[in-house]
N, C-alpha and C positions, 0 to 999 in steps of 0.2 A: 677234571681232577685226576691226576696221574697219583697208581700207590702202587709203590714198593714192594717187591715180593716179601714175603715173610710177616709184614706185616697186616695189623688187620684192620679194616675199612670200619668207620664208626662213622654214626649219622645222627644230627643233633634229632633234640624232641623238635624242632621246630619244622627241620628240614621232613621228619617222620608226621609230623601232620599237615603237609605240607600235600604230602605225596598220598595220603591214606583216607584224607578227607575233601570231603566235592566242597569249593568254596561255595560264596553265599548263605544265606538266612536258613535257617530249617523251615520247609513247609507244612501245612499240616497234610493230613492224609487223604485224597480224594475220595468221595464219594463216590459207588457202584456207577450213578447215574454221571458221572462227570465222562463217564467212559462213551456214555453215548448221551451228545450232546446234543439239546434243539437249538436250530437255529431264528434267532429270533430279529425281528427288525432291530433291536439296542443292541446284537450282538457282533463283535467285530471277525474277520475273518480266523483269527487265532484261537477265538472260540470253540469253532468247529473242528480244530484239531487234538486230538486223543492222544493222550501223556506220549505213548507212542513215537505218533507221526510230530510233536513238540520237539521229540529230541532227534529229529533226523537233522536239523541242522548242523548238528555239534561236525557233521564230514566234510561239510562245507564249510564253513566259518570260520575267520582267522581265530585262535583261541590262544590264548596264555600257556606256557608250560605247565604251570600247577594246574591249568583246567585241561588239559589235555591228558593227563597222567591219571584224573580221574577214573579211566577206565572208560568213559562213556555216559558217565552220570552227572553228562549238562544240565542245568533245573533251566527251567523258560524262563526265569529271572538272570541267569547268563548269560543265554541267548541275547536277551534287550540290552545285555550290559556290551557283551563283544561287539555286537550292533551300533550302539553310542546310548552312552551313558544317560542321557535324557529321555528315552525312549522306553526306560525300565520301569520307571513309577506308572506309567500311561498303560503298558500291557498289563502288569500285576492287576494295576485296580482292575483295568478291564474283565480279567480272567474271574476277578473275583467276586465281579458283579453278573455276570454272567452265570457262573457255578450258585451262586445266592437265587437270584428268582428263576434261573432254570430247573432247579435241583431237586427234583421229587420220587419217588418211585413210581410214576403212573408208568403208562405202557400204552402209549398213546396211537402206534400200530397196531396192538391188538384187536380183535373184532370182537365189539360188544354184543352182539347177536344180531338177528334178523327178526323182523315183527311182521305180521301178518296181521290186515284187516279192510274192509269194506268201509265205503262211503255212499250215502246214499239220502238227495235232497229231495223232497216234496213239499213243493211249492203250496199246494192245493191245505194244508195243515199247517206251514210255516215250520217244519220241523227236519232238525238233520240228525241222520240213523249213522250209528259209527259201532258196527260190528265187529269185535277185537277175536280173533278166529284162533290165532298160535302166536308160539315165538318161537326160535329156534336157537341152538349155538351161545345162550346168555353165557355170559363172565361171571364165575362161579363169588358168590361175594361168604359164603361161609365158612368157618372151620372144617365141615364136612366134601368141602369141594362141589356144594350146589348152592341153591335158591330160594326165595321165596318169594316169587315175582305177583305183582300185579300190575295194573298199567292205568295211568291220571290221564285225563283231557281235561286241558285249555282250551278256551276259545282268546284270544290276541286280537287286539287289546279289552281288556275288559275286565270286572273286578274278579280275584280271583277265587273265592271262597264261593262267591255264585255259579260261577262256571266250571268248576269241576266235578267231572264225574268221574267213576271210580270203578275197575272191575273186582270180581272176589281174587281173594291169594290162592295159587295153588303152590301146595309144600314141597320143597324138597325135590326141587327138579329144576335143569335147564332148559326144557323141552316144552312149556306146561302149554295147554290148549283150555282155553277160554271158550269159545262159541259165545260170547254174552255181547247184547244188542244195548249199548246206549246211546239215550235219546237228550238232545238238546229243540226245547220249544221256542216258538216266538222269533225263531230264525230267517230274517226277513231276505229277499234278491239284493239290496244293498248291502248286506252281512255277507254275503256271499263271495260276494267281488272286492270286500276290504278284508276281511277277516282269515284269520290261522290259526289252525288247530294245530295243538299242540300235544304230541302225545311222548308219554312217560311212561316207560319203568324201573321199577321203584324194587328193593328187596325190603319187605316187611320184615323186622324185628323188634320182639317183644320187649326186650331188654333195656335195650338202644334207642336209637334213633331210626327211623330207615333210612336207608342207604341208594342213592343214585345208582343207577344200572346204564341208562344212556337214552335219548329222548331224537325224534322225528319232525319236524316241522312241515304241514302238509298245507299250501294255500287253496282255499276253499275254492276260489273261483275256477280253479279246473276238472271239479264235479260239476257235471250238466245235470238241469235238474232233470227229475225221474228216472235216474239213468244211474244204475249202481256202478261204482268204480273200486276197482280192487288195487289193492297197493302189499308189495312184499318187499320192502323196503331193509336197507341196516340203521341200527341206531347207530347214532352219534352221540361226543359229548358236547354239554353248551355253550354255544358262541363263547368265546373270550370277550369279556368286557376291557376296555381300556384304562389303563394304572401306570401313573407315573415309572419311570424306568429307576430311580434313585433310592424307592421303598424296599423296606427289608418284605420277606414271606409274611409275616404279618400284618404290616401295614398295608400291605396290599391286596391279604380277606379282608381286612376292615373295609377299604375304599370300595372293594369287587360288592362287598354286602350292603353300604349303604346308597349306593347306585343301583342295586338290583330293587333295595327298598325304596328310594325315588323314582325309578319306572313305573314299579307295581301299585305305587297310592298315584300315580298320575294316571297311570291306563284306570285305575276304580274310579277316579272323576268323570270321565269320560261319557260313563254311563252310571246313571242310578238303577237301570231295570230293563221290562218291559211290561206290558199290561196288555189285553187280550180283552176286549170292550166290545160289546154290538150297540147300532141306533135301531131303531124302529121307531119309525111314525104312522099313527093309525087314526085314518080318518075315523070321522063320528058313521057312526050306523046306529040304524032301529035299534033299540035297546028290548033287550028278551024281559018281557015283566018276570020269567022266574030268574032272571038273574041275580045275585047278590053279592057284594061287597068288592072286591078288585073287578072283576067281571063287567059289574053295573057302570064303574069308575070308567074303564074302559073302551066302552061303547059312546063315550061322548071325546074320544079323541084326542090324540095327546103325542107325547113322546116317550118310550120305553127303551131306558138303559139298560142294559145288562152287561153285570161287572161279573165275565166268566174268569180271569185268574192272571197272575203274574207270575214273570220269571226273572232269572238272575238278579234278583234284587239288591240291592247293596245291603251289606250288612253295616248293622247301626251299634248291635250289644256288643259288650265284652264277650262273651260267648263264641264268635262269629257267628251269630246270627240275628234275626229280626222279628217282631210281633207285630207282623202289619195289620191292617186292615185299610179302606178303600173308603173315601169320603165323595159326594158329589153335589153340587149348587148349581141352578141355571139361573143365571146373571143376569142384569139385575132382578135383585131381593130386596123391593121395599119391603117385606113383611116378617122375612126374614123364615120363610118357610117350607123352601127348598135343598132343605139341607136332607141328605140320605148317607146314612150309614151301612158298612157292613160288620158281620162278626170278625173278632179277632184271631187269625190264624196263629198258633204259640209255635216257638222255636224252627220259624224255616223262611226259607228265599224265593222259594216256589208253590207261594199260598193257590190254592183253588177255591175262589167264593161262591161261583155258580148264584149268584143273586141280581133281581133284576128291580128295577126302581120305576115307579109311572109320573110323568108331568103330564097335568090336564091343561093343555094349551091349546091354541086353534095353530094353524099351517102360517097366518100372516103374522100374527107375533110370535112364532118362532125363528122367524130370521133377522130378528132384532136381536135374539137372545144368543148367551154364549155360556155353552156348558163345559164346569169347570172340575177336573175328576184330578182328586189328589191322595197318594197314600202315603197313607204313614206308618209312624212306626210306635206301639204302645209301651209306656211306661207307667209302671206304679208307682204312684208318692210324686212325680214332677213332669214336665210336660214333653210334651209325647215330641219324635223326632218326625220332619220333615224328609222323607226321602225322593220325594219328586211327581209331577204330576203333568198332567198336558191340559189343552185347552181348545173345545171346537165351538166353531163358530163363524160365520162371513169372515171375520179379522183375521183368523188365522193360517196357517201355512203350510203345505209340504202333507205330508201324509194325513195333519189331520184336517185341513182344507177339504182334504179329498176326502175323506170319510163321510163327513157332511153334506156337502153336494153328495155323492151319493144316496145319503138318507133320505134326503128332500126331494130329489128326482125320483125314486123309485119307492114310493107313498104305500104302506102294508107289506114292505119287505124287508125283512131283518138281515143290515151290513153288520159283517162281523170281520178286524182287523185287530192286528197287535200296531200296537204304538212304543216309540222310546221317550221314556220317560225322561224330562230336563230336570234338573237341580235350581229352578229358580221358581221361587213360591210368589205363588199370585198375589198382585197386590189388594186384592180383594181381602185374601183369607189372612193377610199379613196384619190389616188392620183389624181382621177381627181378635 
C-alpha cells in the first residue's frame, strides 16, 4: 500500500487487531509445575517441552502474516494448526491430559531423608530385632520448617494392624535419633525368605492427620540369621500403583485407594496369626504317695499342651483389635471331655497365655488321636468369632506333622514351635 505524502496513513479496527493480537483461543495460565514436566509412559513427546522450548518452533515454521507479526507469541495450538490442521485437536488434548494427572507441587528430586537402623534374626526364639538408630536430612513437613518423626514397621504381606510396630515421636527436628529396639515374634526361616519389611516415616500431628515423610522397603531374606546387619539407606516415596490414563486427579485417588484397600484385606487373608504351642509326652512313673492333685494326674502319663501365646493376630473388633483366647480338644471325643480352655486376653493381637492343659492317655492311643487347638475371638451377647486354628496328628502336614513326630520320638521332652494359623474351622468344632 503506497500513501501520499501529506497525507495520513489510517488503519482499520480490523486490520489493528489483526496486527496486536496473537490469533487463536485464549489459554488458560500454566501451572508452576507445567514448567517442569514428568515424563510419564501416557505422555507424548510435546509434553516434555516447557512453554519455552513450545515456542521455538514459531523460527522455523512456515507461519501466516498475522502470526508472524505477533512478535513471537505463537500458542502450541499454532504450532499444530501451521503444521496441519488435523494435528491441533490431538496435541491440545494431549497437553492437557498431561498437565491434568502430572500436575502437582510434589518435588519428587528432593531427598526425603536418610534412615538408619539394624536387623537382626534369631532363629533360636523365632524372633526379628529391628533397631531404628537415626534419621537424617528429613523434609521439613511443618509451619516451623521441621518434624515430628517417628517411624512404622510392616511386615509384607500380612494383616496390617497386627504387624505394626511403632517407634516414640521425637519433636521438632530433622535429625531425631531413636536408639529403640523392635521386636517382631513367631518369625519363622520361611518368613524370612518370603517376607518384607516395610519401614515408615510418618510426621505426627495432633491436629490433622499424620503426614507421609517417605518409606524403605528391606527383603528379609538378606539378613543371615544371628548375624546383625546394618542398613543407612534413603527413603523413598511409594511405588505408584497403576490408574487408567483418562481419569481426572481425583478419580484416580479414588482408584489409587480402593486398590491399596483390595491389597491390604487380601495380604489380612493370608494369614490369621501365629501361635506359640509346646507337646510333651510323659511316660507313667512311680507315683510319689505325697503327691497331690495335677502332680498325682501326672505320674500315670499322658500328653501336656502348653498354650505359651500368639502373634499378629487378625483383628476381629471394630476397634482393630481382638479378645482372644485359645480353645483345645483331642479327637475323637465320645464323651465329650476334652475340651480345655484358656482366659480371655481383652483388647490385643499379641495375647500371652502361658497355660498348660494335661490328657491322661497311654503312648499307643495317642497316635490314633488328633489335637485340635483353635482361637477365637470373644464376644458378649453373640457368638464368639472364629479366627484360626491348626491341627496335629499322623494326618496332618508340614510344620505341624513335624511337631508331632517330634513329641512322640523324644518321650519326656517338651517341643516347643510357632505355628500359622489357617482360616478354615475344623469340622469337628463346626458341628459342635
Amino acid at each position: 500500500m503506497t500513501v501520499r505524502r501529506g497525507k495520513r496513513m489510517t488503519i482499520s479496527i480490523q486490520e489493528h487487531m489483526a496486527i496486536n493480537v496473537c490469533p487463536g483461543p485464549i489459554r488458560p495460565i500454566r501451572q508452576i509445575s507445567a514448567y517442569f514436566p514428568r515424563l510419564s509412559p501416557t505422555s507424548s513427546i510435546s509434553d516434555s517441552l516447557s512453554p519455552t522450548q513450545t515456542a521455538c518452533p514459531s523460527a522455523t515454521l512456515p507461519v501466516s502474516g498475522a502470526a508472524a507479526a505477533g512478535g513471537g507469541l505463537l500458542s502450541p495450538l499454532s504450532v499444530g494448526a501451521a503444521g496441519g490442521g488435523g494435528g491441533t485437536l490431538s496435541l491440545m488434548s494431549s497437553m492437557d491430559t498431561s498437565v491434568e494427572i502430572d500436575s502437582c507441587d510434589s518435588d519428587d528430586n528432593t531427598s526425603l531423608g536418610t534412615l538408619e537402623f539394624d536387623l537382626l534374626y534369631e532363629p533360636a526364639t523365632s524372633s526379628l530385632h529391628c533397631t531404628v538408630i537415626r534419621a537424617k536430612g528429613l523434609k521439613p513437613m511443618d509451619f516451623n520448617g521441621l518434624a515430628d518423626p517417628y517411624v512404622k514397621l510392616h511386615l509384607l504381606p500380612g494383616a496390617c494392624k497386627a504387624n505394626k510396630l511403632k517407634t516414640k515421636t521425637v519433636r521438632n527436628t530433622l535429625n531425631p535419633v531413636w536408639n529403640e529396639t523392635l521386636t517382631y515374634c513367631g518369625i519363622t526361616e520361611e518368613d524370612m525368605y518370603r517376607k518384607t519389611l516395610r519401614v515408615t516415616v510418618c510426621d505426627e500431628d495432633k491436629l490433622t492427620h499424620n503426614e507421609f515423610i517417605g518409606e524403605s522397603r528391606v527383603a528379609l531374606r538378606r539378613v543371615k540369621p544371628d548375624q546383625t546387619k546394618h542398613f543407612n539407606i534413603c527413603l523413598e516415596h511409594p511405588p505408584p500403583l497403576p490408574s487408567p490414563t483418562a481419569m481426572t486427579v481425583a478419580m484416580r485417588g479414588i482408584s489409587c485407594y480402593l486398590r491399596e484397600w483390595e491389597s491390604e484385606a487380601q495380604r489380612s487373608l493370608e494369614e490369621r496369626g501365629r501361635l506359640l504351642l509346646s507337646l510333651q509326652f510323659l511316660p507313667p512313673t512311680t507315683p510319689d504317695p505325697e503327691a497331690k492333685g495335677d502332680a498325682k494326674e501326672r505320674a500315670k502319663g499322658g500328653l501336656c499342651v502348653g498354650v505359651r501365646r500368639c502373634a499378629h493376630l487378625a483383628a476381629m473388633d471394630v476397634n482393630g483389635f481382638s479378645d482372644p483366647y485359645v480353645k483345645t480338644y483331642l479327637k475323637p471325643d465320645l464323651k465329650k471331655k476334652s475340651k480345655h480352655k484358656t482366659a480371655v486376653i481383652k483388647k490385643t493381637l499379641n495375647p500371652e497365655f502361658n497355660e498348660e492343659f494335661f490328657y491322661e492317655i497311654t503312648f499307643a492311643e495317642l497316635s490314633t488321636k488328633t489335637l485340635e487347638v483353635t482361637v477365637w475371638d470373644y464376644d458378649l451377647g453373640k457368638s464368639n468369632d472364629f479366627i484360626g486354628g491348626v491341627s496335629f496328628g499322623c494326618q496332618s502336614q508340614g510344620d505341624a506333622l513335624q511337631h508331632w513326630i517330634d513329641c512322640l520320638k523324644n518321650k519326656g521332652r517338651k517341643v516347643e514351635r510357632w505355628h500359622t494359623l489357617t482360616n478354615e474351622l475344623p469340622v469337628s468344632t463346626l458341628q459342635e
